[in-house]
C-alpha positions as YAML, in Angstrom:
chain: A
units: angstrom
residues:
- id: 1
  name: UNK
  ca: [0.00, 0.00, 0.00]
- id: 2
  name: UNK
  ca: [0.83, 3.33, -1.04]
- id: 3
  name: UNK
  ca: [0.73, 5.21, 2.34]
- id: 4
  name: UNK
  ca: [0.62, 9.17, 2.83]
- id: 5
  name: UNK
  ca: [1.53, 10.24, 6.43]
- id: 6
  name: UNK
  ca: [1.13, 13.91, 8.01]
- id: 7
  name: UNK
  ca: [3.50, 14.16, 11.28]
- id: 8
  name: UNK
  ca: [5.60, 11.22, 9.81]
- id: 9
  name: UNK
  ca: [9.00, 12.34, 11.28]
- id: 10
  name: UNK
  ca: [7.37, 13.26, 14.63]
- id: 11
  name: UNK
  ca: [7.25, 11.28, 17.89]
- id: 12
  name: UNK
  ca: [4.23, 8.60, 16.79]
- id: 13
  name: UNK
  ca: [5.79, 8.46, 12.98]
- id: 14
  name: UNK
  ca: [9.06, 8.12, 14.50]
- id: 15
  name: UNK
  ca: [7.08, 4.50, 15.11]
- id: 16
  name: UNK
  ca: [4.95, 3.94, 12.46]
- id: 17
  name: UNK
  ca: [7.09, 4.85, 9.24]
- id: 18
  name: UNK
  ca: [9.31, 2.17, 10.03]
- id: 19
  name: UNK
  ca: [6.82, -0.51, 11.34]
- id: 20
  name: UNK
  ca: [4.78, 0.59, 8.00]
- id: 21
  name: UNK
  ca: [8.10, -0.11, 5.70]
- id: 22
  name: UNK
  ca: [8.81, -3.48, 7.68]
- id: 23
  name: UNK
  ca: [5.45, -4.27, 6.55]
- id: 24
  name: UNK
  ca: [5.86, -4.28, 2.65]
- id: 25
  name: UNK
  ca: [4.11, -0.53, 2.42]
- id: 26
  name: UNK
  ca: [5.85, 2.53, 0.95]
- id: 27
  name: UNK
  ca: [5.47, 5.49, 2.76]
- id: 28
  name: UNK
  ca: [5.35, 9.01, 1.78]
- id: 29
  name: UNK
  ca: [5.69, 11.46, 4.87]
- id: 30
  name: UNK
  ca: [4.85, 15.64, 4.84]
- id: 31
  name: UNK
  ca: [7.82, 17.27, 5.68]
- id: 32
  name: UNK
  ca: [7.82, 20.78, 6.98]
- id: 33
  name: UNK
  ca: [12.00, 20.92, 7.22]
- id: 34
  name: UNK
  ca: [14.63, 20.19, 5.49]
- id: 35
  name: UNK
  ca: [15.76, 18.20, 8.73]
- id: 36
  name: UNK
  ca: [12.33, 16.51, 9.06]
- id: 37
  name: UNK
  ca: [13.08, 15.75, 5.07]
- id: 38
  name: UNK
  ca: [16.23, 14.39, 5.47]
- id: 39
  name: UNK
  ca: [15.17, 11.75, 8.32]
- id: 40
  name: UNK
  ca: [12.17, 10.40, 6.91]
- id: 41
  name: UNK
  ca: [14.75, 10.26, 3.51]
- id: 42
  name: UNK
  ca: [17.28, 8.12, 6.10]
- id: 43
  name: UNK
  ca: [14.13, 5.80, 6.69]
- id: 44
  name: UNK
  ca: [13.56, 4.64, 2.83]
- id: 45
  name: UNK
  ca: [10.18, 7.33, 2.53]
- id: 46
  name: UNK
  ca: [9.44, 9.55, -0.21]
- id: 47
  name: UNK
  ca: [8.48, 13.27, 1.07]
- id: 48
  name: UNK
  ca: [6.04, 15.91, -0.43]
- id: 49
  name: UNK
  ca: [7.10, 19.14, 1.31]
- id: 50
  name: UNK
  ca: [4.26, 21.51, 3.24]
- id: 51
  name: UNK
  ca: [2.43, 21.79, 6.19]
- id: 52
  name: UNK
  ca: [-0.89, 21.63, 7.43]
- id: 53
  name: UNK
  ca: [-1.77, 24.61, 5.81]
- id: 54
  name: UNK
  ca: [-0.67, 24.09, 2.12]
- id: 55
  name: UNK
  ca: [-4.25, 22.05, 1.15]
- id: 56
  name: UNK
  ca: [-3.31, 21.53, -2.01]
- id: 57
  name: UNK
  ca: [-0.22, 19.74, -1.31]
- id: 58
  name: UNK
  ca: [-2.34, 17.73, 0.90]
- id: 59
  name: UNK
  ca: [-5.04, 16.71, -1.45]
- id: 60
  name: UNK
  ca: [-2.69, 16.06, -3.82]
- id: 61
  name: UNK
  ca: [-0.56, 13.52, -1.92]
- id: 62
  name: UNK
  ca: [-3.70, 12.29, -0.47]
- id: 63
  name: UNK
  ca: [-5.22, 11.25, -4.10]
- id: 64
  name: UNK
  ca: [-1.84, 9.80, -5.20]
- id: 65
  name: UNK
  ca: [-2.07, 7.50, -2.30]
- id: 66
  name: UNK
  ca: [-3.95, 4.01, -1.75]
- id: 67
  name: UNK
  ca: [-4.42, 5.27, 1.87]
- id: 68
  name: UNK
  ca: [-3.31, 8.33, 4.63]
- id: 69
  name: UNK
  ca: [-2.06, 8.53, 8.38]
- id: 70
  name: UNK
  ca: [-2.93, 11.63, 9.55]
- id: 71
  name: UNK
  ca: [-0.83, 12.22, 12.75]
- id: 72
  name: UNK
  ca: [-0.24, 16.14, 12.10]
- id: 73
  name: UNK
  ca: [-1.21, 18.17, 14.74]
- id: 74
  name: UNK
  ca: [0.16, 21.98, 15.42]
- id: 75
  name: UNK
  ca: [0.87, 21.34, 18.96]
- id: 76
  name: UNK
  ca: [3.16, 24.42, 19.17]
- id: 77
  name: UNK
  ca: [0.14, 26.40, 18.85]
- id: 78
  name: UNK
  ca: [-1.56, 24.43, 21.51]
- id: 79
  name: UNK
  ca: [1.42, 24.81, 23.92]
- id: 80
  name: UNK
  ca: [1.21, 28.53, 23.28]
- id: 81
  name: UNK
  ca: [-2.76, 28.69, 24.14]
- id: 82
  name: UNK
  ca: [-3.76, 28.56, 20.78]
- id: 83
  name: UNK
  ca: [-6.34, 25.82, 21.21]
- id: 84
  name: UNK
  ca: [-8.89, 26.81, 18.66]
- id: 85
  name: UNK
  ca: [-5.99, 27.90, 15.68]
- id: 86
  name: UNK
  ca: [-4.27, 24.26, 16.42]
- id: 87
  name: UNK
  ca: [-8.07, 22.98, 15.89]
- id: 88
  name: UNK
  ca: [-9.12, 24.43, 12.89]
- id: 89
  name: UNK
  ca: [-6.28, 24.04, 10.87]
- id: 90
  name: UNK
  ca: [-6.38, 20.33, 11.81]
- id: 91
  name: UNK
  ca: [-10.04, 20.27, 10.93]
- id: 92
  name: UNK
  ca: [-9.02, 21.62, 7.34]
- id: 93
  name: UNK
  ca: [-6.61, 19.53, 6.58]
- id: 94
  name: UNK
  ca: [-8.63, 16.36, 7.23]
- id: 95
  name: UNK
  ca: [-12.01, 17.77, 5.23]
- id: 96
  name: UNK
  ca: [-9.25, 18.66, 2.34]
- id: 97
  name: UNK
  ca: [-7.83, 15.11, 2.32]
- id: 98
  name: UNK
  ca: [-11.41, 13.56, 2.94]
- id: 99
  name: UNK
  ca: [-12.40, 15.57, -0.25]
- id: 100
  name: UNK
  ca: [-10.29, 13.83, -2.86]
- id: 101
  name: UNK
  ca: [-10.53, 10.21, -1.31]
- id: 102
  name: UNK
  ca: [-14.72, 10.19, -1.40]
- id: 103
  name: UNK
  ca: [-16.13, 7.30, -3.23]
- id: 104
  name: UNK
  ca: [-12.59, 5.41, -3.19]
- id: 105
  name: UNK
  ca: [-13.29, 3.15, -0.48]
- id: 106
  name: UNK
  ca: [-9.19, 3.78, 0.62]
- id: 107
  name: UNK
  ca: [-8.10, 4.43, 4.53]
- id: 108
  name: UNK
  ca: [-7.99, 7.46, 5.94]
- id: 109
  name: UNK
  ca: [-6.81, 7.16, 9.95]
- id: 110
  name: UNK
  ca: [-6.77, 10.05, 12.21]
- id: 111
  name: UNK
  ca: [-5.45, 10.83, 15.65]
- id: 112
  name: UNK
  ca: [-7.90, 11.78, 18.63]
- id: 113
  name: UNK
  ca: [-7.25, 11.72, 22.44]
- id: 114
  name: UNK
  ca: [-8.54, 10.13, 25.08]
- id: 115
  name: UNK
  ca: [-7.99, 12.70, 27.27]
- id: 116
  name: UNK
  ca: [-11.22, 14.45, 25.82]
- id: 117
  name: UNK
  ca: [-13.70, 11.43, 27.43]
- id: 118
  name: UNK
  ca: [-12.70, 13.24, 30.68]
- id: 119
  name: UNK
  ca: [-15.12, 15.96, 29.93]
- id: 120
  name: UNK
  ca: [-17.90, 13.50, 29.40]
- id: 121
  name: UNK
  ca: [-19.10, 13.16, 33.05]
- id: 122
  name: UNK
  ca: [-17.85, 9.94, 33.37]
- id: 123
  name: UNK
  ca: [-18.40, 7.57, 36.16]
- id: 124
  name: UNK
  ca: [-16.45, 4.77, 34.83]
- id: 125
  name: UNK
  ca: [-13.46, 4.39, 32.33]
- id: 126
  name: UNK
  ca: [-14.48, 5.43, 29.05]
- id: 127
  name: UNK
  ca: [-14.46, 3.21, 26.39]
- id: 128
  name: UNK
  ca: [-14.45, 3.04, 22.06]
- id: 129
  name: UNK
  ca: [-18.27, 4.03, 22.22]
- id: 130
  name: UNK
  ca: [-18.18, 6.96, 24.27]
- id: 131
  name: UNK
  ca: [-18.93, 10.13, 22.10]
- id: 132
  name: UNK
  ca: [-19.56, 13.91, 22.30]
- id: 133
  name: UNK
  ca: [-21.41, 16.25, 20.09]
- id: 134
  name: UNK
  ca: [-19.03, 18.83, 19.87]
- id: 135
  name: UNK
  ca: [-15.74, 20.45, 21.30]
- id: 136
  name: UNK
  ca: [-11.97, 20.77, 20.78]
- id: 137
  name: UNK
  ca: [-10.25, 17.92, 18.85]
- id: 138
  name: UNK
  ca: [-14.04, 16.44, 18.72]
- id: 139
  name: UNK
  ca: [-15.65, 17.79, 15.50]
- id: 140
  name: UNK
  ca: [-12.47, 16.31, 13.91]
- id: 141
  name: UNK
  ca: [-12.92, 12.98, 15.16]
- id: 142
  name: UNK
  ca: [-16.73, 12.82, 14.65]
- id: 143
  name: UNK
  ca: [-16.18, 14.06, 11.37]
- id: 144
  name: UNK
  ca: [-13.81, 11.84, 10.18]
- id: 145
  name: UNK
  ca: [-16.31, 8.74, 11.61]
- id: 146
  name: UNK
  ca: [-18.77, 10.60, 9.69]
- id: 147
  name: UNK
  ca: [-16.98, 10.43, 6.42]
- id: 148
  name: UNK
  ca: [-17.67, 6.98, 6.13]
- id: 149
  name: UNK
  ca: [-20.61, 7.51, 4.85]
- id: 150
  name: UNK
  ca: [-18.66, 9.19, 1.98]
- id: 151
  name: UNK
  ca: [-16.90, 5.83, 0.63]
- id: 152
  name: UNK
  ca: [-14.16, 6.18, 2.75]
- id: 153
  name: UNK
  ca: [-12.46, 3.69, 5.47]
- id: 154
  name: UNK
  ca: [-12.10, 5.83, 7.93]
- id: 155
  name: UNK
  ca: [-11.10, 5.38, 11.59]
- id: 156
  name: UNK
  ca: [-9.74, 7.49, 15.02]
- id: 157
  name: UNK
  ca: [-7.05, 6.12, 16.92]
- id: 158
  name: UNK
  ca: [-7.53, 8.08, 20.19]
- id: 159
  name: UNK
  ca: [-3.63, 8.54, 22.13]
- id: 160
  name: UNK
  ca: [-3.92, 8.78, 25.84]
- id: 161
  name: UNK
  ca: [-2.05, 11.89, 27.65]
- id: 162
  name: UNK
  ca: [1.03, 10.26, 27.63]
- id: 163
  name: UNK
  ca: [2.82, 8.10, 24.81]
- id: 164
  name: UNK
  ca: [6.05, 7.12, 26.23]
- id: 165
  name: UNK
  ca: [9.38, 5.44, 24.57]
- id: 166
  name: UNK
  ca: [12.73, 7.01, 23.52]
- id: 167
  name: UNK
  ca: [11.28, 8.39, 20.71]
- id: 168
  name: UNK
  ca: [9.24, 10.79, 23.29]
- id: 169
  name: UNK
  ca: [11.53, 13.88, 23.80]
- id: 170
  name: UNK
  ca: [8.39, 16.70, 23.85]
- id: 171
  name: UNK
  ca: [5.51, 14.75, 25.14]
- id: 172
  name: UNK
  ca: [4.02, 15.27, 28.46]
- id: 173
  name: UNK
  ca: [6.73, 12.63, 30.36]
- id: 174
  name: UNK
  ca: [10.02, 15.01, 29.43]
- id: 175
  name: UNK
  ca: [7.60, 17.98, 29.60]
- id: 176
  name: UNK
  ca: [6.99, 17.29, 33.47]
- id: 177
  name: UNK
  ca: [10.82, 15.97, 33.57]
- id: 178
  name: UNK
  ca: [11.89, 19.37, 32.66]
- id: 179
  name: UNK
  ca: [9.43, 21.14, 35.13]
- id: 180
  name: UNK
  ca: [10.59, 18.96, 37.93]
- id: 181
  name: UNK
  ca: [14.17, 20.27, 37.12]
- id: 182
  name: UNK
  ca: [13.25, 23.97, 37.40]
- id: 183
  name: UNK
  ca: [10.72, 23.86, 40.30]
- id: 184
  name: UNK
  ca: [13.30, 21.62, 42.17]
- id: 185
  name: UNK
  ca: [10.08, 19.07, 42.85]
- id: 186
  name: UNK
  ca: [7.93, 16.91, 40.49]
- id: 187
  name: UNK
  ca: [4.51, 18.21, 41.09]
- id: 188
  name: UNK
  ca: [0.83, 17.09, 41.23]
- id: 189
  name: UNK
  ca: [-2.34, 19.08, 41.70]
- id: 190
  name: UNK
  ca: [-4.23, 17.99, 45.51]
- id: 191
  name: UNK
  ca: [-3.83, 14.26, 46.23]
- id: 192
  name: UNK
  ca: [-2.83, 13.48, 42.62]
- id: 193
  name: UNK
  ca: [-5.86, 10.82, 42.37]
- id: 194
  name: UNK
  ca: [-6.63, 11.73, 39.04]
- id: 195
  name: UNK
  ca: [-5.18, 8.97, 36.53]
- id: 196
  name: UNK
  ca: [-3.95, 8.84, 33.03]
- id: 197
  name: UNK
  ca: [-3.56, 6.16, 30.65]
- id: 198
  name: UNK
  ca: [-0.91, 5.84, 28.73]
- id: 199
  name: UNK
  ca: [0.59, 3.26, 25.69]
- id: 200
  name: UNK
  ca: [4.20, 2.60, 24.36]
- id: 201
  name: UNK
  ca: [5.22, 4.14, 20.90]
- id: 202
  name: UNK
  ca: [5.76, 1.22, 19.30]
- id: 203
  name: UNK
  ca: [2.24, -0.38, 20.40]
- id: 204
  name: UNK
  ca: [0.62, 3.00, 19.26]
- id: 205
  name: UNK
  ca: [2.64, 2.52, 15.79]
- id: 206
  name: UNK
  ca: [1.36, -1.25, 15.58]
- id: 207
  name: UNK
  ca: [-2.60, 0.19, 15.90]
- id: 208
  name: UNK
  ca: [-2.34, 2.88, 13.46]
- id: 209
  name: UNK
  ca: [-1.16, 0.11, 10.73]
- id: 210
  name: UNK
  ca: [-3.59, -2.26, 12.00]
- id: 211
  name: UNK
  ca: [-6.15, 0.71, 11.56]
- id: 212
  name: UNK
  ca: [-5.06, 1.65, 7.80]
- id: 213
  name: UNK
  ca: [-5.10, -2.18, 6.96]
- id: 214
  name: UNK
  ca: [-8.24, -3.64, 8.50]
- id: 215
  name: UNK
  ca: [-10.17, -1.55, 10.92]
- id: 216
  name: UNK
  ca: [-14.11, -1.09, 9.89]
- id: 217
  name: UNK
  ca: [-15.12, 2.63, 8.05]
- id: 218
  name: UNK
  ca: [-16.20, 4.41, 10.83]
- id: 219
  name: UNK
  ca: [-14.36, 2.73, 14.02]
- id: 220
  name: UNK
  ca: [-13.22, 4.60, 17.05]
- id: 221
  name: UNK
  ca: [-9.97, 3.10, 18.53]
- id: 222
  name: UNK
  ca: [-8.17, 3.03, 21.83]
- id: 223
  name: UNK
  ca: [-4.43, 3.40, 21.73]
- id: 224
  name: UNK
  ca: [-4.41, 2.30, 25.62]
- id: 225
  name: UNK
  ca: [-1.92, -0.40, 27.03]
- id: 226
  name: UNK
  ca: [-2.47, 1.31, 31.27]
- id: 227
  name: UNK
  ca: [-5.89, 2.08, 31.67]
- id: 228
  name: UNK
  ca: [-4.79, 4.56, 34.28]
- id: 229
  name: UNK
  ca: [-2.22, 5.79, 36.52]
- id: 230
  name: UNK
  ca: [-2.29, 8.06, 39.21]
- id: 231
  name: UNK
  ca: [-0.78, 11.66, 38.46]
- id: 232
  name: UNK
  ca: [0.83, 11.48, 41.47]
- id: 233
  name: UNK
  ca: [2.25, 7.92, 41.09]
- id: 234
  name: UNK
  ca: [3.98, 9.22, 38.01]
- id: 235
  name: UNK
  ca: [5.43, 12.38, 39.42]
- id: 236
  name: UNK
  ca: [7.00, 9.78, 41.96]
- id: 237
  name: UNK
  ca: [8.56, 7.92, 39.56]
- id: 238
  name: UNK
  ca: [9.91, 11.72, 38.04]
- id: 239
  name: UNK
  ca: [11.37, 12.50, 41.14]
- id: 240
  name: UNK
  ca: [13.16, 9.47, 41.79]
- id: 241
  name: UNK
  ca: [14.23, 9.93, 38.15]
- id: 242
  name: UNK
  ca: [15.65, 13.28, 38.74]
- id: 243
  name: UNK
  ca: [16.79, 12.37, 42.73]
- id: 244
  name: UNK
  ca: [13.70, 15.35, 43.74]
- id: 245
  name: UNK
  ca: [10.73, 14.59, 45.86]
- id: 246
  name: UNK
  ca: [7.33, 14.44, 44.72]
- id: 247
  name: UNK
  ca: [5.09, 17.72, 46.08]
- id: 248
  name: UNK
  ca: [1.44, 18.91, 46.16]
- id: 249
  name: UNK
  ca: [0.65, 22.07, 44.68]
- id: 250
  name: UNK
  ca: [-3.03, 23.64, 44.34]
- id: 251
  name: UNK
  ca: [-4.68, 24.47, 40.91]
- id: 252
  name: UNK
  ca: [-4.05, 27.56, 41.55]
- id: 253
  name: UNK
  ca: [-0.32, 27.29, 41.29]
- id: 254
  name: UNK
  ca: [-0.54, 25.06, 38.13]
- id: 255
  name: UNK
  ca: [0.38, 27.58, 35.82]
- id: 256
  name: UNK
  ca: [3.49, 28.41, 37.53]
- id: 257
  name: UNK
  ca: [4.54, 24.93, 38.30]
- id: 258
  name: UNK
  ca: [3.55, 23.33, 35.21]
- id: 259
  name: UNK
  ca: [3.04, 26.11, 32.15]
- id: 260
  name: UNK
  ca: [1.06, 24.30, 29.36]
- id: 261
  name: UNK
  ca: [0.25, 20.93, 31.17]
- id: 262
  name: UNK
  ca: [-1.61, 23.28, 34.16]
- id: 263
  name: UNK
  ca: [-4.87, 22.44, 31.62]
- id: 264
  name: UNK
  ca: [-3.98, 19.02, 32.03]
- id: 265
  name: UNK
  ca: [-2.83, 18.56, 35.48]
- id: 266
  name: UNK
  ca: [-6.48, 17.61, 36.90]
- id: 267
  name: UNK
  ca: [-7.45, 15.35, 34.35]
- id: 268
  name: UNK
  ca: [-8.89, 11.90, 35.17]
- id: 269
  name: UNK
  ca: [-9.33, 9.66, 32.21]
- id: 270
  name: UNK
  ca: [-9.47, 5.93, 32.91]
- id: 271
  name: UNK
  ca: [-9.29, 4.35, 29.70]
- id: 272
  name: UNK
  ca: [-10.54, 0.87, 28.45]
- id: 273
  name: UNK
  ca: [-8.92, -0.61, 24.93]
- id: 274
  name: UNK
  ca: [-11.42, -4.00, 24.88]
- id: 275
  name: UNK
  ca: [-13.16, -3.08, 21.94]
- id: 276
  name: UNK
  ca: [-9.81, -2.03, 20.16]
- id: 277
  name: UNK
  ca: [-8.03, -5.03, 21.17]
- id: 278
  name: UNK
  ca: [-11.11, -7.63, 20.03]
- id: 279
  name: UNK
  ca: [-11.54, -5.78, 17.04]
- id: 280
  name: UNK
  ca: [-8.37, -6.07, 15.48]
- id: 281
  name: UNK
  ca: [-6.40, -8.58, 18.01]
- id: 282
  name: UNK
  ca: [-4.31, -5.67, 19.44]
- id: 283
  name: UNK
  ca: [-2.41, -6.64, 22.15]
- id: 284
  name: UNK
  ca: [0.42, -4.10, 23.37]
- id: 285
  name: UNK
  ca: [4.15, -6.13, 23.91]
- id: 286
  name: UNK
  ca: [6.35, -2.86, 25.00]
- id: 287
  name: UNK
  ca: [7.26, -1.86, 28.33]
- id: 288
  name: UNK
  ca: [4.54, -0.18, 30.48]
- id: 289
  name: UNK
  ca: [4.59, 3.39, 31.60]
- id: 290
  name: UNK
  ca: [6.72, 2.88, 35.07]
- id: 291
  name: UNK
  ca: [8.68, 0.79, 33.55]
- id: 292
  name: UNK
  ca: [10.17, 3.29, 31.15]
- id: 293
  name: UNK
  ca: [10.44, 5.73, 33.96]
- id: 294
  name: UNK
  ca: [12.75, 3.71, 36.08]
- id: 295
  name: UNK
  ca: [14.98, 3.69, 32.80]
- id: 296
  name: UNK
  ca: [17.81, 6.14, 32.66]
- id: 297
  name: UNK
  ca: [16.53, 7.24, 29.09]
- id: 298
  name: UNK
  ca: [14.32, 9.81, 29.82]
- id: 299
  name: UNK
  ca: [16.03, 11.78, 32.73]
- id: 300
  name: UNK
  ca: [19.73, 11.46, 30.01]
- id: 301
  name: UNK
  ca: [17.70, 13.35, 26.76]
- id: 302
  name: UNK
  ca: [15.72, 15.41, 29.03]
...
């Protein structure tokens, strides 16, 4: 298969351009630099150059290919508070690639969270068939489940909060690494009750391929290997990491503590994967969350 990728040379393509190639696909990642470029040409992938923004580009690599990864996601923006710009240009870019692959029956896979089922009101871990009508990151996802009625076979891999492996060096594990250094304490908000699930890299990579080759037109997926883990269990294991205790501060603090991930810090999102693993036999091999955090790894890059 013929296989266009958006965010190919970030952390989750990193993953899945490899485990793709491996697999007897070629790949063809966007590439907004020439260093981006140049790694994804190390790998064995063709690259079209652009971002989210060039459409054209987009529909144009998107109708030269027998199916599309979209992993993209201007997370800069989001870091930066803007939530709604990071959200509407990824909204674009999936109606533009949706556009030219209508009626073609081909793949199109795009990346969710599940980290947005914890404004759902909840009272139990949320699972593959838990929607919403609307919100940030959500009219993307329900609009790419939507476009299956279009001819296309398409399908949301949701990521929880954290996706953890050496390939992480910007996610939310270094992130919190690197506030622990400068506040001289890993932090939590309260008790730290809330949990977060969380999946290796590599296990993520393995969905997304299992996605493009065989999940159903219109499937919801759960990228989930811990179905949830205490925020304050895993700024333990950052301070032992980086030799500084673990501390509670209020949400009130958060933004000092812990910049961007202060909209984050509460969150509790227990996370099933059943479905997803029934579905299409996923069953994740890599090293859990706490195990990669009593590795050396990412306290040396961070």
């Amino acid at each position: 298969m013929r296989v266009f990728i958006t965010g190919a040379s970030g952390h989750v393509g990193s993953g899945l351009v490899p485990e793709l190639l491996q697999h007897g696909h070629s790949v063809t990642g966007l590439a907004r630099s020439d260093a981006s470029a140049a790694k994804l040409t190390e790998w064995g992938a063709d690259v079209v150059r652009g971002d989210l923004d060039d459409l054209d580009a987009l529909r144009a690599a998107a109708d030269a290919s027998d199916g599309v990864v979209h992993l993209a996601f201007r997370h800069d923006w989001m870091m930066t508070g803007d939530r709604a710009g990071a959200a509407e240009t990824d909204l674009a870019a999936i109606r533009a690639m949706a556009e030219v692959l209508a009626g073609t029956d081909k793949p199109l896979v795009g990346t969710s969270g599940t980290g947005l089922l914890s404004y759902a009101g909840l009272d139990r871990p949320g699972t593959e068939d838990d929607t919403m009508p609307s919100g940030y990151r959500i009219d993307a996802e329900n609009f790419l489940v939507d476009a299956a009625a279009k001819g296309i076979r398409t399908s949301v891999v949701r990521l929880p909060p954290i996706t953890h492996s050496e390939l992480d060096t910007s996610g939310f594990a270094p992130s919190m690494i690197t506030f622990a250094r400068k506040n001289g304490f890993a932090a939590y908000v309260g008790d730290g009750a809330n949990r977060w699930p969380s999946v290796h890299t590599l296990d993520a990579a393995w969905l997304y391929r299992l996605a493009l080759e065989s999940a159903p037109a219109g499937s919801r997926l759960h990228a989930v290997q811990d179905e949830g883990i205490t925020v304050r269990r895993i700024s333990e294991a950052i301070g032992q990491g980086v030799n500084l205790p673990a501390r509670s501060i209020t949400l009130e603090q958060a933004p000092e503590y812990l910049g961007f991930l202060a909209h984050f810090a509460t969150l509790d999102n227990p996370t099933t994967a059943t479905r997803t693993t029934e579905l299409l036999d996923w069953h994740p091999t890599h090293p859990a969350l706490l195990d990669d955090l009593s590795k050396p790894f990412y306290f040396h890059q961070a």
